[in-house]
C-alpha positions as CSV (number, residue, x, y, z in Angstrom):
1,X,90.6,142.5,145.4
2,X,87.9,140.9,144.9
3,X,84.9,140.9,142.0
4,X,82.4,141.5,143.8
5,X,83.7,144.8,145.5
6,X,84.4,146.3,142.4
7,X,81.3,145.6,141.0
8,X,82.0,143.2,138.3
9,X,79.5,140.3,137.5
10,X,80.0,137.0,139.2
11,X,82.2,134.6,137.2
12,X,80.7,131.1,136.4
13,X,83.7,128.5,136.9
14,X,86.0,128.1,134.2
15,X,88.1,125.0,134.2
16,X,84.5,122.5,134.9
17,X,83.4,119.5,133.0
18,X,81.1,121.3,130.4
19,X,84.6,123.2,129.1
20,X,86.9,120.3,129.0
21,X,88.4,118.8,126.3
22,X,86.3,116.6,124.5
23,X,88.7,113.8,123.9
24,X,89.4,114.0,128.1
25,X,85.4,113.6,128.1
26,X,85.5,110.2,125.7
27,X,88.7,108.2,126.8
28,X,87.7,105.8,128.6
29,X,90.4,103.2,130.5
30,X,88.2,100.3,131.9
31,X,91.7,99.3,133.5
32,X,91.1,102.0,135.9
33,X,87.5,102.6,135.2
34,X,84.3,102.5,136.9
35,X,84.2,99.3,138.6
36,X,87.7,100.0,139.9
37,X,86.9,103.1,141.9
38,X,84.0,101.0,143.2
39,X,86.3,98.6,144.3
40,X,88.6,100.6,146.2
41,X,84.9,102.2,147.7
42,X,84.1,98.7,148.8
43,X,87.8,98.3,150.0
44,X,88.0,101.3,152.4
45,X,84.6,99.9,154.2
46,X,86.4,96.8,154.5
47,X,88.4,98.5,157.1
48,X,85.5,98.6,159.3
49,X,85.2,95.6,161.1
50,X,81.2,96.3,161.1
51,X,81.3,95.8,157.4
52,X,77.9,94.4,155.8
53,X,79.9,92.8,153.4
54,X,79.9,88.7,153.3
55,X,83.9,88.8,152.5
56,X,86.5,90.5,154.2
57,X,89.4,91.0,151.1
58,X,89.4,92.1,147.5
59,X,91.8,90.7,145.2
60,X,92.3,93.2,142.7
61,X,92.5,91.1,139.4
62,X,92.0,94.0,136.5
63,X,95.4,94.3,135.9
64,X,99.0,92.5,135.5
65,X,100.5,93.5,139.2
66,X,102.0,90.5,140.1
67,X,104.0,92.3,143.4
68,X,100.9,93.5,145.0
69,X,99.3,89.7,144.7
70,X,102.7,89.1,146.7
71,X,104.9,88.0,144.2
72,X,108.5,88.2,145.5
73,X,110.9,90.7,143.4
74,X,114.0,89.2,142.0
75,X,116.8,90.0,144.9
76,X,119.5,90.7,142.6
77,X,117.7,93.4,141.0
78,X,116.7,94.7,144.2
79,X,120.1,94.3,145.9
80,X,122.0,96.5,142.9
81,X,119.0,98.8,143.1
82,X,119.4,99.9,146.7
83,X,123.2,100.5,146.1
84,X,123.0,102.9,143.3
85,X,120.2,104.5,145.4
86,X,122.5,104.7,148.3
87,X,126.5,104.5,146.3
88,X,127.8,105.2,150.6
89,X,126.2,101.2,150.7
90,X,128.7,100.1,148.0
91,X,131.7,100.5,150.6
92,X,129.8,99.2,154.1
93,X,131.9,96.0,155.5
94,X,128.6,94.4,157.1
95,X,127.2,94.7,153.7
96,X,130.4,93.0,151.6
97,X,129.6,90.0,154.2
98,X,126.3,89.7,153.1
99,X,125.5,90.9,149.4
100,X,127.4,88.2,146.8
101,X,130.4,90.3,145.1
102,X,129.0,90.5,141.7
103,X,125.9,92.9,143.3
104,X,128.9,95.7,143.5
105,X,130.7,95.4,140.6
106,X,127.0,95.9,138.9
107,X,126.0,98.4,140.8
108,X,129.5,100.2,140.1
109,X,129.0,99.8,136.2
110,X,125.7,101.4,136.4
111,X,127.3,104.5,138.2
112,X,130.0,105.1,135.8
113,X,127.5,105.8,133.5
114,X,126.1,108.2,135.8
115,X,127.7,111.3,134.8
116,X,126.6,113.2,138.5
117,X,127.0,109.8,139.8
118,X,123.7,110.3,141.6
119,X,120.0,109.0,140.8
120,X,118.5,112.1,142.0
121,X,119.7,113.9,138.5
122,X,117.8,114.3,135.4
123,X,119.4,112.1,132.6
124,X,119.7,112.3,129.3
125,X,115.7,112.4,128.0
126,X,116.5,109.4,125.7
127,X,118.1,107.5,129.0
128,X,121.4,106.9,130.4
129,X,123.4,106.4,127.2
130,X,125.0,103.4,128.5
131,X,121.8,102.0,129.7
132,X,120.3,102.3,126.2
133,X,123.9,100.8,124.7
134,X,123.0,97.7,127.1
135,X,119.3,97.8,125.7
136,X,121.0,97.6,122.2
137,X,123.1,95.0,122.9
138,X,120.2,93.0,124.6
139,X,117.9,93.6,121.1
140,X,121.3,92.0,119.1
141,X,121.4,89.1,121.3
142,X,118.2,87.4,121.5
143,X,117.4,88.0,117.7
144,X,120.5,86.7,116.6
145,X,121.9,89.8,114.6
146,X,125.2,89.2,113.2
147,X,125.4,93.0,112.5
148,X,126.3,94.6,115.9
149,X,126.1,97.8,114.8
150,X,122.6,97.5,113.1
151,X,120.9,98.2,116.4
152,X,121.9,101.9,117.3
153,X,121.2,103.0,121.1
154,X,120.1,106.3,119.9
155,X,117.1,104.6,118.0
156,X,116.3,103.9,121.5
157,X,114.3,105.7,124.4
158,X,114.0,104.9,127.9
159,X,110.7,105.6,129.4
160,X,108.1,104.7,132.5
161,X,106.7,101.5,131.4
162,X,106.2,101.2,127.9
163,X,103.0,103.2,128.1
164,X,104.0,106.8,127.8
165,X,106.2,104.8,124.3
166,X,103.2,104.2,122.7
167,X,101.5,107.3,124.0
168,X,104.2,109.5,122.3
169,X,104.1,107.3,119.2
170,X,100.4,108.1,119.0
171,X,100.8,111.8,119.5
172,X,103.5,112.1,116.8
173,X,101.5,109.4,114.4
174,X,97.5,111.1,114.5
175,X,97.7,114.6,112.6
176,X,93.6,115.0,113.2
177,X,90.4,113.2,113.3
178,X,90.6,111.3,109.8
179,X,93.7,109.6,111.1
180,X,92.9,106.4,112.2
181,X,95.4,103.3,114.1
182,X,94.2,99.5,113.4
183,X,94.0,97.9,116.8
184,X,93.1,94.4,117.7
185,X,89.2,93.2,119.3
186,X,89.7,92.5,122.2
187,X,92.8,94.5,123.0
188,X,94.3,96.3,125.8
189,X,92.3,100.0,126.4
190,X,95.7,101.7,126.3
191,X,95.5,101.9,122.6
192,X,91.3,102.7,122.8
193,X,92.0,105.5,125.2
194,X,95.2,107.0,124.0
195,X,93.9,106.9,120.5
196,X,90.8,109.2,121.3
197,X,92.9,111.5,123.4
198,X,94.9,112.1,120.7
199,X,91.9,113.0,118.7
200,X,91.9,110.0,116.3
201,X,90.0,106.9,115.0
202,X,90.1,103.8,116.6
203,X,90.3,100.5,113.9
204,X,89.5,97.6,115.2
205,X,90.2,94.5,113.4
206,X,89.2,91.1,115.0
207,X,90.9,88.2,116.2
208,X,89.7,84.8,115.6
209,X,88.6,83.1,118.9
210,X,87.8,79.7,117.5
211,X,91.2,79.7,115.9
212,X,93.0,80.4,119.3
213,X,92.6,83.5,118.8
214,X,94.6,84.1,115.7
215,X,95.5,87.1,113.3
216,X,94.1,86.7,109.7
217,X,95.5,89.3,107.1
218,X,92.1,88.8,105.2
219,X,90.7,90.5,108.5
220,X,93.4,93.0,108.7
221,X,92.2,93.7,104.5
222,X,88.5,94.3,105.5
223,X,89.5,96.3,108.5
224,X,91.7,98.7,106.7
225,X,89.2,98.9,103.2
226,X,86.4,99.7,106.0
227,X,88.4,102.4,107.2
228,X,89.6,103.5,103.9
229,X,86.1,103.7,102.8
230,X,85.0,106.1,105.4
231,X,87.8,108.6,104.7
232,X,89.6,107.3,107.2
233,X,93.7,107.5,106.9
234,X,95.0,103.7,108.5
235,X,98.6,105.5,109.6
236,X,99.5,102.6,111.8
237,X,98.7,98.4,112.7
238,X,99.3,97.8,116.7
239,X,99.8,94.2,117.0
240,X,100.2,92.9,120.8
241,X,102.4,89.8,120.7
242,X,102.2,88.0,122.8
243,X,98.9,89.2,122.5
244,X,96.7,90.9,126.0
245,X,94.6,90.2,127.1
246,X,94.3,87.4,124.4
247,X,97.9,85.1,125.5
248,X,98.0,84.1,121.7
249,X,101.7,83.3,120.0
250,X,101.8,84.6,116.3
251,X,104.0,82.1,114.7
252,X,106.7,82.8,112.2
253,X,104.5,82.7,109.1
254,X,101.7,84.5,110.6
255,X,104.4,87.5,111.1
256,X,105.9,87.3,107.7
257,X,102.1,88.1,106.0
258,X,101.7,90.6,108.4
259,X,105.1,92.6,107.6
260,X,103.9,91.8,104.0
261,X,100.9,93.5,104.6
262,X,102.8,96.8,106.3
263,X,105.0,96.9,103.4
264,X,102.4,96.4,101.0
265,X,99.3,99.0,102.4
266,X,102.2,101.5,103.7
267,X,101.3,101.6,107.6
268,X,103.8,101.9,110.4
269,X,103.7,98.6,112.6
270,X,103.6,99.3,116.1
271,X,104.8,96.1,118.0
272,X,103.5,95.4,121.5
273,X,106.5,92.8,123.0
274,X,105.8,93.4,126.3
275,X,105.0,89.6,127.4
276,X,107.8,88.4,125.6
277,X,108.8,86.4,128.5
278,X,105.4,85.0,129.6
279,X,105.9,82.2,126.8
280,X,105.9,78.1,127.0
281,X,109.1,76.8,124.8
282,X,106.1,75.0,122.6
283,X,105.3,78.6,121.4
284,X,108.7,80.6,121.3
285,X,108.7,84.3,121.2
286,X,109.6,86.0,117.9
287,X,110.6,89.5,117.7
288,X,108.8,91.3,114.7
289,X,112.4,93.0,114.3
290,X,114.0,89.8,113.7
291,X,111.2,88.2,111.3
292,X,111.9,91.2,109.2
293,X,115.7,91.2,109.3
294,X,115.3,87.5,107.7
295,X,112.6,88.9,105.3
296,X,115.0,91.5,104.1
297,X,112.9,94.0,105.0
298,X,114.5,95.9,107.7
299,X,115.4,99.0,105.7
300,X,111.2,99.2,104.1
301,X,109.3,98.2,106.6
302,X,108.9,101.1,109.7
303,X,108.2,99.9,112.8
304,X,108.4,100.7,116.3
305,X,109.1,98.2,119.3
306,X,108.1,98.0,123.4
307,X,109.3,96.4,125.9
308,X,108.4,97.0,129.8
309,X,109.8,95.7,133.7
310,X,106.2,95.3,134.5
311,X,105.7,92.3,132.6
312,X,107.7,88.9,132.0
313,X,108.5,87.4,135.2
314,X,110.0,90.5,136.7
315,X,106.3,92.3,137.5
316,X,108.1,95.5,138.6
317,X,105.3,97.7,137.3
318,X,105.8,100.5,140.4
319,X,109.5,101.1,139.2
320,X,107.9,102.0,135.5
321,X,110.5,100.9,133.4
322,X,110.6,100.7,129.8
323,X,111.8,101.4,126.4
324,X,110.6,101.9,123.1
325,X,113.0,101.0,119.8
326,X,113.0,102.8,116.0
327,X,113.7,100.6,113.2
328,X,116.2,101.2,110.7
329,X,113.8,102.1,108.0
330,X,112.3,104.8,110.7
331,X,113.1,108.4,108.9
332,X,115.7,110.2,111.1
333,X,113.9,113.0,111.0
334,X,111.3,111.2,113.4
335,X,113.7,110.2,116.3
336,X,114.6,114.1,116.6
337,X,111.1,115.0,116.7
338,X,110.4,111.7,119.2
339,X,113.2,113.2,121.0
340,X,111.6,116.3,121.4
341,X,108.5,114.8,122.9
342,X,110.8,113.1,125.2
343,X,112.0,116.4,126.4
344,X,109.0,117.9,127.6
345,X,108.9,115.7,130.4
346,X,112.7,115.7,130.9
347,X,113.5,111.9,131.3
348,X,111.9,109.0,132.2
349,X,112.9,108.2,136.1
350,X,116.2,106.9,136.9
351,X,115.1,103.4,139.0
352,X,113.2,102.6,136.1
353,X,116.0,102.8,133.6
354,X,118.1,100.8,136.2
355,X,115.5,98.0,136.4
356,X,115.4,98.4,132.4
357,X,119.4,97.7,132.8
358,X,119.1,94.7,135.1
359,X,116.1,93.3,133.1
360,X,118.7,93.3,129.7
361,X,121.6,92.1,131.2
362,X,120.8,89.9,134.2
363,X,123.3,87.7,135.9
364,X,125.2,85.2,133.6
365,X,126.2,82.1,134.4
366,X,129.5,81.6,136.5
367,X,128.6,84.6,138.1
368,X,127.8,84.6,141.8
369,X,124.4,85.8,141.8
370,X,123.0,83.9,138.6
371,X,122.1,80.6,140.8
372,X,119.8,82.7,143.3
373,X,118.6,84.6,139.9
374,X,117.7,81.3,137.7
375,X,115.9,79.9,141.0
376,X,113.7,82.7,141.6
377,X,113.0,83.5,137.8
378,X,111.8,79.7,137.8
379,X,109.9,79.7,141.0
380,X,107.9,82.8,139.7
């Protein structure tokens, strides 16, 4: 029935701008922001071939998407990909003459640890186990860990890109609006907009541009005494390396004073790896996980890890793949309540977690795919 009839006044809308959440109302994600939507305004009367317009094409340049500027996806990945999707593939004769023998026995592996042996189930809300035993594995291998059981696959969660990661570390992290999370100027507006929606204060320390763009702890001092000074509780230091939109290499020593500095002060680091691949051998990529392992520090200094398929040379951003790492010196207590955040959304999609597979264990060499894999990583 409706108001009206029964003589009650007429309701004013509810759910409208003036009553949203606040935080909503101040995030702001220049990513996706204003000139964006104009963009894609512009691009729609591009269609019209009686367009005013003095070009005909918009490149769309305001953020990493490598595939839709055409870059070609690595066919292995793609290959295994479409026969987990589709496990009736796996047996097709035409396909056994074409695909190279090693794309089935992956694509088998990654089914066994399928318990419904389908990707259209919900998974464990951490990710497959085996998936994050192969993420594990990955973490030992490229820093060199001689302990193979220091890096436990329950310290680590799957997820869709390594955004909703940080997001959930942000929500568990900033208590209420004196809580503040040191980020670097410039930075990505991930940590700006997540930040605000979580209710907290942003910290911005600077990096030096004449010095390439370097990290100075004296900076990282006066940002947090700033902070401290204005009531401000510093719960956490992001530090994107290598650094976005920035492209800056910390080196070895640069690391070591910033652990120092984590230890010392008492903040969780939050450790932005993402373009861990996007590197030139003159600048090697350090993991903050295994500076602190030869610091000694593994069991005082907390810190959280991400890694992403968007980035590297893979660019598989649409299949939102990720994953997200506790340190040893994280309180367990914290990976059942991160666990718990996990769970609200169920689990992080299952192609993701694949391409998170393939991305942490990609062909080896002697295997039959690896020459078609080294090629195309190297073309790209």
């Amino acid at each position: 029935m409706r108001l009206a009839s029964v003589g009650l006044p007429h309701a004013s809308k509810i759910f409208n701008v003036s009553t949203l959440n606040k935080n909503v109302l101040n995030a702001e994600y220049a990513v996706r922001g204003a000139i964006v939507i104009r963009a894609d305004e512009i691009n729609k009367q591009l269609q019209n071939n009686n367009h005013k317009f003095p070009f005909n094409d918009i490149v769309f340049c305001n953020i990493g998407n490598p595939q839709q500027l055409r870059q070609k996806p690595i066919t292995f990945f793609r290959n295994v990909l479409s026969l987990v999707t589709s496990p009736e593939l796996i047996d097709n004769a035409g396909l056994q003459q074409t695909l190279k023998p090693d794309v089935f026995q992956r694509a088998r592996t990654i089914l066994s640890g399928i318990d419904s042996g389908s990707t259209g189930a919900y998974t464990h809300s951490q990710g497959l186990p085996s998936i994050r035993k192969n993420v594990a594995n990955f973490i030992t291998r490229r820093d060199n860990i001689d302990d193979p059981e220091l890096i436990n696959p329950d310290s680590i969660f799957l997820t869709d890109g390594a955004s909703p990661g940080v997001q959930n570390g942000l929500k568990a992290l900033i208590r209420d609006h004196n809580d503040g999370i040191m980020i670097p100027i410039p930075q990505y507006p991930l940590y700006s907009a997540s930040i605000t929606l979580c209710g907290g204060q942003q910290v911005g320390y600077l990096l030096n541009e004449q010095d390439g763009w370097s990290l100075e702890v004296e900076e990282l001092e006066r940002s947090l005494k700033e902070a401290t000074d204005k009531g401000i509780n510093v719960r956490a230091l992001v530090i994107i390396n290598p650094g976005n939109p920035t492209g800056q290499v910390l080196s070895k020593s640069n690391m070591e004073n910033v652990i120092d500095f984590c230890e010392r002060r008492g903040v969780l680091l939050l450790a932005d790896e993402v373009y861990q691949e996007n590197v030139y051998h003159e600048k090697p990529f350090l993991s903050f996980l295994k500076v602190a392992e030869e610091m000694n520090k593994l069991d005082t200094v907390e810190m959280i890890s991400y890694h992403s398929v968007s980035k590297g040379f893979l660019g598989e951003c649409g299949r939102r793949g990720g994953y997200f790492h506790l340190s040893p010196a994280i309180d367990p207590g914290v990976r059942d309540q991160m666990y718990k955040l996990s769970s609200i959304n169920l689990c992080p999609n299952v192609d993701g977690q694949i391409m998170v597979d393939l991305m942490v264990n990609p062909p080896k060499k002697g295997e039959e795919s690896y020459e078609q894999y080294n090629d195309e990583k190297h073309q790209i």
